[in-house]
C-alpha positions as CSV (number, residue, x, y, z in Angstrom):
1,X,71.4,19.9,-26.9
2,X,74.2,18.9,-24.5
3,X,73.8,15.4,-23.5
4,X,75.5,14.1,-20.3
5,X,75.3,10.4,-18.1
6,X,75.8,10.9,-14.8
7,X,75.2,8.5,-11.7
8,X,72.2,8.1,-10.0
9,X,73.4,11.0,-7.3
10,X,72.9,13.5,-9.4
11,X,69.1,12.9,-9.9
12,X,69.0,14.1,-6.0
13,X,70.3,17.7,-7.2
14,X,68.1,18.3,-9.9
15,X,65.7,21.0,-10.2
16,X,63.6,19.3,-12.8
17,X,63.5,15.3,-13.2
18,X,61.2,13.5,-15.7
19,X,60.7,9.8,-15.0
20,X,59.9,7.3,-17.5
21,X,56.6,5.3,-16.6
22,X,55.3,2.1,-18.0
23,X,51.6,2.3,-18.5
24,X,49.3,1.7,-15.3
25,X,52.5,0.6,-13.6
26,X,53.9,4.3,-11.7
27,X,57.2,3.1,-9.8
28,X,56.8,2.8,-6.0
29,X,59.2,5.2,-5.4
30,X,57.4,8.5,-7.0
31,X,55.7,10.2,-3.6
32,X,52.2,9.8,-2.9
33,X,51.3,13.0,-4.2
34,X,52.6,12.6,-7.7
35,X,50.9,9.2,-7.9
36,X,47.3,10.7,-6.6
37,X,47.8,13.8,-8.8
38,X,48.3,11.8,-12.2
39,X,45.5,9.6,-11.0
40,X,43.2,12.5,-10.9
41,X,44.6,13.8,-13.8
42,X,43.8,10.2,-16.2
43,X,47.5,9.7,-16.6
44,X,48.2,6.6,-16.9
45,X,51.5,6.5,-18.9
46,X,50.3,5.8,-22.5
47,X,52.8,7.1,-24.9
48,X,53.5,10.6,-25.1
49,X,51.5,11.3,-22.0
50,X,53.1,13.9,-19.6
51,X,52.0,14.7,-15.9
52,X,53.4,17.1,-14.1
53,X,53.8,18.1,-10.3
54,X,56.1,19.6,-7.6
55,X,57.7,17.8,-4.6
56,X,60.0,18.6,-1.9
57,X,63.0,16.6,-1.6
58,X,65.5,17.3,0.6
59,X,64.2,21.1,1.3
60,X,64.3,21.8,-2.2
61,X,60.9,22.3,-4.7
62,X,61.4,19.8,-7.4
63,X,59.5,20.2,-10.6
64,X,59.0,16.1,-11.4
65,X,57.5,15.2,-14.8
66,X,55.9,11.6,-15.5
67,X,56.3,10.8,-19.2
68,X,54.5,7.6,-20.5
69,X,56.2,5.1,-22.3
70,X,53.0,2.4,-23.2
71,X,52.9,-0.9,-22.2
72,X,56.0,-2.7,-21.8
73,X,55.0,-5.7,-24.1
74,X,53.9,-3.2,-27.2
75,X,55.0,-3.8,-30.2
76,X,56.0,-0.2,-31.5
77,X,57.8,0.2,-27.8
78,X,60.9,1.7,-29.0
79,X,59.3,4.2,-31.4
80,X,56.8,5.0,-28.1
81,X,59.7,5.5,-25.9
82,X,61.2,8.1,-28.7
83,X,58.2,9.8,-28.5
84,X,58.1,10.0,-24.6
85,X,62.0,11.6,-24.8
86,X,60.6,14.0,-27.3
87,X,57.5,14.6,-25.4
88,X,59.6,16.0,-22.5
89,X,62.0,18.5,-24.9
90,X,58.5,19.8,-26.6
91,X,57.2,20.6,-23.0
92,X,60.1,22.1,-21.8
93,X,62.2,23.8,-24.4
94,X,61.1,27.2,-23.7
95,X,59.8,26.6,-20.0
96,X,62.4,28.9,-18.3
97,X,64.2,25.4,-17.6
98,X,67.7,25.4,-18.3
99,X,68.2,21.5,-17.7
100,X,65.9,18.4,-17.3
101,X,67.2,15.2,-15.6
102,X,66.0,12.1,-17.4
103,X,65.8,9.5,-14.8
104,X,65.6,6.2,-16.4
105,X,65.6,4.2,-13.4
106,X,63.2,1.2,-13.4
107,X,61.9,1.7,-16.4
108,X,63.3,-1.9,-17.6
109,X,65.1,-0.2,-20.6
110,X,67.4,-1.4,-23.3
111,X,70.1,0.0,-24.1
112,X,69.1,0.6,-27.9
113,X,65.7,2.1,-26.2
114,X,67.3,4.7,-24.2
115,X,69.3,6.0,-26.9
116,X,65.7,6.3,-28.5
117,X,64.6,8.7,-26.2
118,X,67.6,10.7,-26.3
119,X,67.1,10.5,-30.1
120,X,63.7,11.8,-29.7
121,X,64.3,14.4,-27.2
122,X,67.2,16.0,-29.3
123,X,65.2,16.0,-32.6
124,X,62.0,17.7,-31.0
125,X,64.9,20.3,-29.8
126,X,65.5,21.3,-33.2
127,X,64.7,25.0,-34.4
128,X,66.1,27.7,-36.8
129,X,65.4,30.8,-35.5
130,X,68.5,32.8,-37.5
131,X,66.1,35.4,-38.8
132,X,64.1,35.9,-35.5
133,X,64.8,39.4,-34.1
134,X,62.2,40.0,-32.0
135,X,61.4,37.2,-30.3
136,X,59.9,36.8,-27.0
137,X,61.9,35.7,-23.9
138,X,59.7,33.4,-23.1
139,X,59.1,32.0,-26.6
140,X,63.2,31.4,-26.9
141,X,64.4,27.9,-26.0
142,X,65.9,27.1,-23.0
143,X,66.3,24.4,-22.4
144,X,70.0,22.9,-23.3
145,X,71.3,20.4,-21.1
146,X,69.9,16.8,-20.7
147,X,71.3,14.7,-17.6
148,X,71.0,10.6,-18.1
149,X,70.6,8.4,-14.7
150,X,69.9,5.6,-14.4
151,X,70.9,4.7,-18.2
152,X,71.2,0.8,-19.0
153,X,74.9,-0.4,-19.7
154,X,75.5,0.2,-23.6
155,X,73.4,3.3,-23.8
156,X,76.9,5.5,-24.0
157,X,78.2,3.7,-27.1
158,X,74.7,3.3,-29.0
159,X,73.5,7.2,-28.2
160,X,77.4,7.6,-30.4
161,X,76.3,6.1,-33.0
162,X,72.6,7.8,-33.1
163,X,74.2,11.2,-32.8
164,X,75.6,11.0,-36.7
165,X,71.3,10.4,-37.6
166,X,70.8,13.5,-35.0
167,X,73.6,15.2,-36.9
168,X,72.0,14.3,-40.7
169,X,68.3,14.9,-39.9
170,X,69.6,18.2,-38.7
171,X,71.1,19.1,-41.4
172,X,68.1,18.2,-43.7
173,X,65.7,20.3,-41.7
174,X,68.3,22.9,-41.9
175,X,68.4,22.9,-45.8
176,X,65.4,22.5,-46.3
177,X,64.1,25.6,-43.9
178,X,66.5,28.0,-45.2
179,X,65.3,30.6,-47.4
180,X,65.4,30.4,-51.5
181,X,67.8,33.8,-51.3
182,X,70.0,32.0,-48.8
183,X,69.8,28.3,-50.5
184,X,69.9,28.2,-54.3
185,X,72.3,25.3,-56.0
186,X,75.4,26.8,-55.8
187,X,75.0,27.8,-52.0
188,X,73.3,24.8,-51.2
189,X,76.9,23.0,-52.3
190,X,78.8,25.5,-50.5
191,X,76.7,24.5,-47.8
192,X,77.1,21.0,-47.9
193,X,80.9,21.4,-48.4
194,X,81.6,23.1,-45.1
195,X,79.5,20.8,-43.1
196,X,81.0,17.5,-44.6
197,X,84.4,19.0,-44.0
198,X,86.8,16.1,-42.5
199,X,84.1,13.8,-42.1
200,X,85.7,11.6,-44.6
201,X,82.9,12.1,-47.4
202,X,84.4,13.1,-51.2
203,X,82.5,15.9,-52.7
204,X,82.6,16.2,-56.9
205,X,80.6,19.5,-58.2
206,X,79.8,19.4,-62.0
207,X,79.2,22.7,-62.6
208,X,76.8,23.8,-65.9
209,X,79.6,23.6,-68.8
210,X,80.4,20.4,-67.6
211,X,76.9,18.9,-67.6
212,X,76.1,21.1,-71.2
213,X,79.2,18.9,-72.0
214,X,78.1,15.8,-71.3
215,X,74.5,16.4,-72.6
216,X,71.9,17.1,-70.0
217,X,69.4,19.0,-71.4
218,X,66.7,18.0,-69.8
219,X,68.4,18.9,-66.4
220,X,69.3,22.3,-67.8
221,X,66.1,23.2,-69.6
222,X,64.8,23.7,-66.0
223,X,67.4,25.9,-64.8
224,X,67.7,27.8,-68.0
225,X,64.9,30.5,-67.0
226,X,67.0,31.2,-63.7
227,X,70.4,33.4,-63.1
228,X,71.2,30.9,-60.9
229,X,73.6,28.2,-62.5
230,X,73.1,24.8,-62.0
231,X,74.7,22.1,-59.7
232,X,75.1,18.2,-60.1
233,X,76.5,17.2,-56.6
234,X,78.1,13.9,-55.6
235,X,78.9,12.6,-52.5
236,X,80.9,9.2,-52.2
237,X,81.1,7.2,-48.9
238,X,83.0,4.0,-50.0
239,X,83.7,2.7,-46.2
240,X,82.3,-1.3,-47.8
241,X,84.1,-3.4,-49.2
242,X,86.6,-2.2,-52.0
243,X,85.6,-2.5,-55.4
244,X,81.8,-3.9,-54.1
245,X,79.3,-1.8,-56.4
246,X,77.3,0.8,-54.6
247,X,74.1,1.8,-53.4
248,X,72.9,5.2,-55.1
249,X,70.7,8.0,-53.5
250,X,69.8,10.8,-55.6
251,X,67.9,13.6,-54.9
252,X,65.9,16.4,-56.1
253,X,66.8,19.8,-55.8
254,X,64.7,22.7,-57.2
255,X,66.0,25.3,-54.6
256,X,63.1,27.2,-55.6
257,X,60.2,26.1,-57.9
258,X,58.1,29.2,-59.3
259,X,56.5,26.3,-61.9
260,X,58.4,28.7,-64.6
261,X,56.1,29.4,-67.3
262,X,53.3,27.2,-66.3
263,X,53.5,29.3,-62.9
264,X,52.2,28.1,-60.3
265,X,48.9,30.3,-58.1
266,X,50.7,33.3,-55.9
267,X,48.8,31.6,-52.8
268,X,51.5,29.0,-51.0
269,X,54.0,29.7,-53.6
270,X,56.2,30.5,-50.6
271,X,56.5,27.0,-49.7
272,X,58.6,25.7,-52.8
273,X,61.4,26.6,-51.2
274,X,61.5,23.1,-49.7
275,X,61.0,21.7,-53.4
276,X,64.7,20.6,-53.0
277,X,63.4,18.2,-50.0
278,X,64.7,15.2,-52.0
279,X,68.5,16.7,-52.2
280,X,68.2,17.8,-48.5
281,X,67.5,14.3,-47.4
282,X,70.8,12.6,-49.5
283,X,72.5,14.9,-48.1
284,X,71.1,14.6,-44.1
285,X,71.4,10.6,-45.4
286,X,75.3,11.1,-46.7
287,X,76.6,12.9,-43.6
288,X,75.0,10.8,-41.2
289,X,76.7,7.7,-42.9
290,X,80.1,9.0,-42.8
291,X,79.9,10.4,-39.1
292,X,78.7,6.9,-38.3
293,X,81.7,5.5,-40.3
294,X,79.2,3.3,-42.4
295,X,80.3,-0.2,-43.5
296,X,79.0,0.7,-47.0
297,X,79.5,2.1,-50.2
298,X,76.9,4.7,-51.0
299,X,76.9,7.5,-53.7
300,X,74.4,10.6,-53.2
301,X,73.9,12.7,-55.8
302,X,71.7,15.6,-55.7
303,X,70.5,17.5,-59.2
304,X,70.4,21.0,-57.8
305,X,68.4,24.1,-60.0
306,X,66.2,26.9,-59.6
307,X,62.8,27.1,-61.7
308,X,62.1,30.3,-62.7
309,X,60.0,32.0,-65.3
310,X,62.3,34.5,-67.5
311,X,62.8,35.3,-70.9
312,X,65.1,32.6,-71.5
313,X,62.9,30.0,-69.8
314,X,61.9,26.9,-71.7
315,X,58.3,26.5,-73.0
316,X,55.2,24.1,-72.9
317,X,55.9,22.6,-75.7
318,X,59.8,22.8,-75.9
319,X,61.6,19.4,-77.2
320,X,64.5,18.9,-75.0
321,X,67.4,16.0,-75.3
322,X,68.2,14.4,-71.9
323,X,71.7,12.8,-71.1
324,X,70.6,9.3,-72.1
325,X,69.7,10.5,-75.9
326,X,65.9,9.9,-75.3
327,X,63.9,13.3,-76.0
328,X,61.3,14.7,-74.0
329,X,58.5,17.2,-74.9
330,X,58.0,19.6,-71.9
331,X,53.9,19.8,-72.0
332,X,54.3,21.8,-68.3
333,X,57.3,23.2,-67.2
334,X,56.0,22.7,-64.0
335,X,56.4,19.2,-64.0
336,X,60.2,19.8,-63.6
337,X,61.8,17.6,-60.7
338,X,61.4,14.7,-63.2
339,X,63.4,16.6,-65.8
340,X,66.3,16.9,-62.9
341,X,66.2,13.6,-61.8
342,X,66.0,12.0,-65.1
343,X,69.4,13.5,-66.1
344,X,70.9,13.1,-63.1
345,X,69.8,9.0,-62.8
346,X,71.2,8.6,-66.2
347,X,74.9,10.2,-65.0
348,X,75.0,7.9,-61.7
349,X,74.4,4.9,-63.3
350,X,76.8,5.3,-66.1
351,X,79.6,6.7,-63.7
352,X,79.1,4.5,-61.0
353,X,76.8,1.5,-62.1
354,X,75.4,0.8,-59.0
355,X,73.6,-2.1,-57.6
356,X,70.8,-0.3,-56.7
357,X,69.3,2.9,-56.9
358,X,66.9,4.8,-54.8
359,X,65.6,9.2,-55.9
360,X,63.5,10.7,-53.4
361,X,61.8,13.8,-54.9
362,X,58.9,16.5,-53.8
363,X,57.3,15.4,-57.6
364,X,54.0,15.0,-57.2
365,X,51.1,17.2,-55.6
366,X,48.9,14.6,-56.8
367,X,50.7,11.7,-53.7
368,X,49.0,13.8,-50.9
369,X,45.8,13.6,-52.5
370,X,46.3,9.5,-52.1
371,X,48.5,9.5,-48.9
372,X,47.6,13.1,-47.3
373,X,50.7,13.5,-45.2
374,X,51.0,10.1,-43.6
375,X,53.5,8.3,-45.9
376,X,55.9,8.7,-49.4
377,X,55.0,6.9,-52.4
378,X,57.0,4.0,-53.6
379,X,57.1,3.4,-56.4
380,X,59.7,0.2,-57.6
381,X,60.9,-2.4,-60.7
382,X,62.1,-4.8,-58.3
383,X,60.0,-6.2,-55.4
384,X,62.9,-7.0,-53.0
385,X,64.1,-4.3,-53.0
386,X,60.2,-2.4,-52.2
387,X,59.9,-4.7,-49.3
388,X,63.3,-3.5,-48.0
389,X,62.4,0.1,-47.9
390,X,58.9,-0.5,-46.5
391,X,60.6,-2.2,-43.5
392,X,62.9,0.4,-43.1
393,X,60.3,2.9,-43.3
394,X,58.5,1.0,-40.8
395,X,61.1,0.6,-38.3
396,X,62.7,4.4,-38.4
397,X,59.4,6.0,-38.8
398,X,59.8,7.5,-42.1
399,X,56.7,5.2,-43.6
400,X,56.1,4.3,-47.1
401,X,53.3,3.2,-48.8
402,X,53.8,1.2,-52.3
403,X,51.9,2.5,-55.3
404,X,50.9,0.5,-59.2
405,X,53.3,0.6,-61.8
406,X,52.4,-0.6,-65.3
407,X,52.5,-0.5,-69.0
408,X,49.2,0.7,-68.9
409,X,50.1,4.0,-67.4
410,X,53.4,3.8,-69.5
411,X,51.5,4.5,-72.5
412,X,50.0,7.7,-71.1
413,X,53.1,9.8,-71.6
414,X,54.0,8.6,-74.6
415,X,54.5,11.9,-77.0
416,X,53.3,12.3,-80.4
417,X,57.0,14.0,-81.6
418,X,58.9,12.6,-79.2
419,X,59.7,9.7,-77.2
420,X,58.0,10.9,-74.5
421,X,56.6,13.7,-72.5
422,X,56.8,15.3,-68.5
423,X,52.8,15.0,-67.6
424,X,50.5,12.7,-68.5
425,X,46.5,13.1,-68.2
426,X,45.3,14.9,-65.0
427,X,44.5,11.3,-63.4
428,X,47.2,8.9,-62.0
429,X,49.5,12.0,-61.7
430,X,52.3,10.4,-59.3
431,X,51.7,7.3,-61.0
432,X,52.8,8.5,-64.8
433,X,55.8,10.9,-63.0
434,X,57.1,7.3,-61.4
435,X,56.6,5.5,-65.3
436,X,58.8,8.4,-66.3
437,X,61.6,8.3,-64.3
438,X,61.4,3.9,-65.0
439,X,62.4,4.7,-68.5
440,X,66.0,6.2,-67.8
441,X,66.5,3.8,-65.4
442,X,69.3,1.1,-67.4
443,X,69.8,-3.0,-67.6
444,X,66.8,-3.5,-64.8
445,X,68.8,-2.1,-62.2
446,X,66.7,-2.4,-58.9
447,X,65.2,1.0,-58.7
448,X,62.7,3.0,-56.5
449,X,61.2,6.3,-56.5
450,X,60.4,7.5,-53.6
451,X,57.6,10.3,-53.4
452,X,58.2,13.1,-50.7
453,X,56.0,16.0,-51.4
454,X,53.5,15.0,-48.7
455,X,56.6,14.0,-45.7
456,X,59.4,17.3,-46.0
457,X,56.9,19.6,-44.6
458,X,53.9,20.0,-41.9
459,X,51.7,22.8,-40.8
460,X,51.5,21.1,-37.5
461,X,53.9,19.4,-35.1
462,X,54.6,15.6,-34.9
463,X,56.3,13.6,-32.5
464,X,59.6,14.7,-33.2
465,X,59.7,17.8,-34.6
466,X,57.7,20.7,-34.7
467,X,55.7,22.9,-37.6
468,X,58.1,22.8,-40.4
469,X,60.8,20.8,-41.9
470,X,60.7,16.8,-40.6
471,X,63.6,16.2,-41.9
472,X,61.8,12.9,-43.6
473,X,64.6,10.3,-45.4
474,X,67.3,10.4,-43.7
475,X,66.4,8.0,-40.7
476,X,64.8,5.8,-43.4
477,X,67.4,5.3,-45.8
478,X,70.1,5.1,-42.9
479,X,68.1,2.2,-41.8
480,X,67.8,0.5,-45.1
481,X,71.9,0.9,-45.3
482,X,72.0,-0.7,-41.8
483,X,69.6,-3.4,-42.9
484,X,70.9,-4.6,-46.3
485,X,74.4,-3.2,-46.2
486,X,76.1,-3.8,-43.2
487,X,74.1,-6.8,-41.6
């Protein structure tokens, strides 16, 4: 989506204009008709309401859209104003419209809220349609120009900054839509490679020598049923202060997760292509941060394999040694993000030793049945550093909801011939996965887990984004790095 500011002049020579409207307060200068017609019609400019009509002005048919913003004095104003700029792109994308005019004029704006709506209309933009030969002209988009008028001063120099999250949650979506035959972990690094190219970011691979090497067993147990090798993937963004110790994000990545020999039912097995949601997201999170030029020092680090169900796969039952000497009896092999993330927590914080650390995973079926699709578990050690992410989550959107953590549930994957094991009983599911992970975590270092499996994905469209990938982390953990890093 092309994104220009213009003056005020060129609203006159649009074909289609959308005005921003404060709720039950329609500018005087919107023509009668448009003001009786959303009258009739109930609008009345609550969020993410849109009335449309057609004017003449100046000889020409104008096709004007009124998009409601909510009350001036609300709270959640700037996430309502998001969804009002995203509102407009949904409507529009594959109208036949080439170009919408956003007319911001006496809407009583920020700056920092006008970049908002550009954020939202871009994102709700978003589509892959690489594999779409046959689609309809008038189910195509577009739509691929935006015009800004009316824009407060600042707007310019904030929307550059909010173009590097545009860029990241992007680039999440994108990895996380893409086919299993198209994105698989050495691809998925290829991938990531040639996006980060000259953005500053410095990639390290460990390929599967490297990590049998060093000892990860528990990372390459899952991969070992698959002809796909696997990955460990580390991005560093040091643009802090030198020598400070970093903030880690690391990620899970099953680029496809069949459940391997506990396989999972044929019906929706489809969707585990976007098992790799947590890597996508450090990744989205990671490029973001370096387009933006960060004042941080963040590592991402994403454990990348495929779970498949071969002749060489590991077993229920298998006793597998992880990098942190602590051995693990595999009761399900489809319990397997935790196996990936275990290993790959254990490497970060004895290469880097970072101050804190943060894994966002697709690990548990058993969080939608608590949250449905409305937040991510947390799960944390360190209470600061929950309340940190819960405001982030708050304030980008990307809400979390903190869960229990106990010895109680500890005990529940203890194993009888080793020192522990992947599942638990069938209750408290995302609960004994989180009590897992705890145990590779080293010398209390702040930690949280953050539970995806219900956020990565939709069946239906939200405010910013449509059926599919939502491209869920990246604005959240780029606004906990902006809160607690650079402040």
């Amino acid at each position: 989506m092309n994104i220009q500011f213009l003056d005020a002049a060129a609203a006159a020579s649009a074909r289609l204009v959308a005005r921003f409207v404060n709720q039950d307060s329609i500018p005087a200068d919107i023509e009668p008709v448009l003001v009786e017609g959303a009258k009739v019609s109930r609008f009345t400019g609550k969020a993410g309401q849109i009335f449309e009509g057609f004017v003449e002005r100046d000889g020409k048919t104008v096709r004007v859209a009124l998009a409601g913003i909510g009350a001036a004095d609300a709270a959640d104003r700037k996430s309502a104003i998001e969804r009002a700029g995203a509102a407009v792109v949904g409507k529009y994308l594959t109208s036949g419209e080439t170009a919408v005019t956003l007319d911001l004029t006496g809407a009583g704006l920020s700056a920092d809220e006008a970049a908002a709506a550009l954020l939202g209309a871009v994102l709700r933009a978003w589509r892959l349609d690489t594999y779409r030969t046959k689609l309809a002209d008038d189910a195509k988009p577009s739509l691929g120009d935006i015009a800004v008028v009316g824009a407060p001063e600042g707007t310019e120099a904030v929307w550059a900054v909010e173009q590097a999250i545009v860029a990241g949650v992007s680039f999440t979506r994108e990895l996380v839509t893409e086919p299993a035959n198209v994105i698989y972990p050495e691809s998925f690094v290829a991938r990531v490679e040639a996006k980060v190219a000259g953005s500053g970011l410095k990639v390290r691979v460990l390929d599967d020598k490297e990590m049998a090497e060093l000892g990860m067993g528990s990372l390459l147990g899952v991969a070992q049923g698959s002809v796909r090798p696997a990955r460990l993937l580390v991005m560093e963004w040091l643009g802090g202060t030198a020598g400070e110790a970093p903030v880690a994000f690391v990620g899970k990545g099953v680029t496809f997760d069949t459940g391997g020999i506990s396989i999972k039912p044929a019906a929706g097995m489809e969707d585990m292509k976007w098992d790799m949601g947590g890597a996508g997201a450090v990744a989205g999170t990671m490029l973001a941060l370096a387009l933006r030029k960060a004042k941080a020092n963040v590592i991402g680090v994403c454990g990348l394999v495929e779970n498949m169900p071969d002749g060489n796969a590991q077993r229920p039952g298998d006793v597998v040694t992880s990098l942190s000497g602590q051995t693990i009896e595999v009761i399900n092999t489809d319990a397997e993000g935790r196996l990936v993330l275990c290993d790959a927590l254990t490497w970060v914080q004895r290469e880097y030793k970072p101050a804190k650390v943060i894994d966002l995973a697709t690990l548990t079926g058993a969080i939608l049945i608590t949250l449905a699709h409305e937040y991510a578990g947390l799960f944390s050690n360190n209470d600061e550093l929950a309340a940190q992410l819960t405001a982030a989550g708050d304030a980008s959107g990307d809400r979390l909801w903190r869960m229990p953590m106990g010895p109680n549930y500890d005990k529940m994957i203890d194993s009888p011939i080793a020192d522990i094991k992947n599942v638990g009983p069938r209750f408290g599911g995302s609960i004994t996965a989180a009590q897992f992970l705890l145990r590779f975590i080293e010398n209390d270092t702040p930690w949280a887990h953050l539970d995806i499996a219900g956020t990565v994905w939709t069946d239906k469209p939200g405010a910013t984004w449509d059926k599919g990938a939502s491209g869920f982390g990246v604005r959240l953990l780029d606004r906990f790095v902006r809160d607690t890093l650079e402040a």
